[in-house]
N, C-alpha and C positions, 0 to 999 in steps of 0.2 A: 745783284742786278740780273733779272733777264736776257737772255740774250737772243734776240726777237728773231733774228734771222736763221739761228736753230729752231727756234719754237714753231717759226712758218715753215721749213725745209722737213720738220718732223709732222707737223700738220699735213703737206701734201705729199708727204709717203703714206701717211696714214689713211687719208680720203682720197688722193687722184680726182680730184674734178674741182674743179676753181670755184665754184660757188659753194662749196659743202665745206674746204679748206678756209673760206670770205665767211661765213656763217658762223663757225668755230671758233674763227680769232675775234670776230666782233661779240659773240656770246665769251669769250676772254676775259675782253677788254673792257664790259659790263657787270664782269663780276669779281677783278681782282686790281685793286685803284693801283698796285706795284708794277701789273702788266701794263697800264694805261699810263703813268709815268715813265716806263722805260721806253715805252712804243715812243714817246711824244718827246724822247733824249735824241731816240735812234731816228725818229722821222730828222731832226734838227742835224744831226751830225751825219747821216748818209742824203741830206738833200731831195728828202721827199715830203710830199704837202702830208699833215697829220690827216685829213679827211678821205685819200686815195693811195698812203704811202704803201700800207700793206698789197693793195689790189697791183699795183704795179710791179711791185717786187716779186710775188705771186706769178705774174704774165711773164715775168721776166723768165722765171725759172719752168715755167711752161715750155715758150721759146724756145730755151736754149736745150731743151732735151728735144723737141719737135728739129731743131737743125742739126742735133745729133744724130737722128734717127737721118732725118736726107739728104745727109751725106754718106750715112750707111749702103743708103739706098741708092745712091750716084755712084756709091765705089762698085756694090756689086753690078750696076747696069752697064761697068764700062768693063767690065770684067767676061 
């Protein structure tokens, strides 16, 4: 089994930019029916819709480095 959420985590170390990592797993999911079953286990069991589940898991781990970064940035401004 896939494990989609490596797969995306390795996809945007790989590209850095949301839409080139969206393009990647969608040409995926197109070309490997094992990828496209496990996407559609993992969308069911972490609670995301199969048509948006990647893009938001995707945003998510954007986020949460972008609030790593300004909090970096708030520690050294108070510093």
């Amino acid at each position: 089994m896939t494990d989609i959420e490596d797969l995306l985590r390795s996809l945007i170390e790989q590209h850095r930019s949301i839409d080139i990592v969206e393009s990647e797993f969608k040409r995926l999911l197109n070309e490997d029916p094992t990828i496209k079953d496990d996407y559609s286990v993992w969308c069911e069991e972490s609670g995301y819709s199969y048509k948006k589940g990647y893009h938001e898991f995707i945003q998510q781990i954007f986020d949460s480095e972008d609030s790593i970064w300004d909090t970096f940035i708030q520690f050294e401004d108070e510093n």
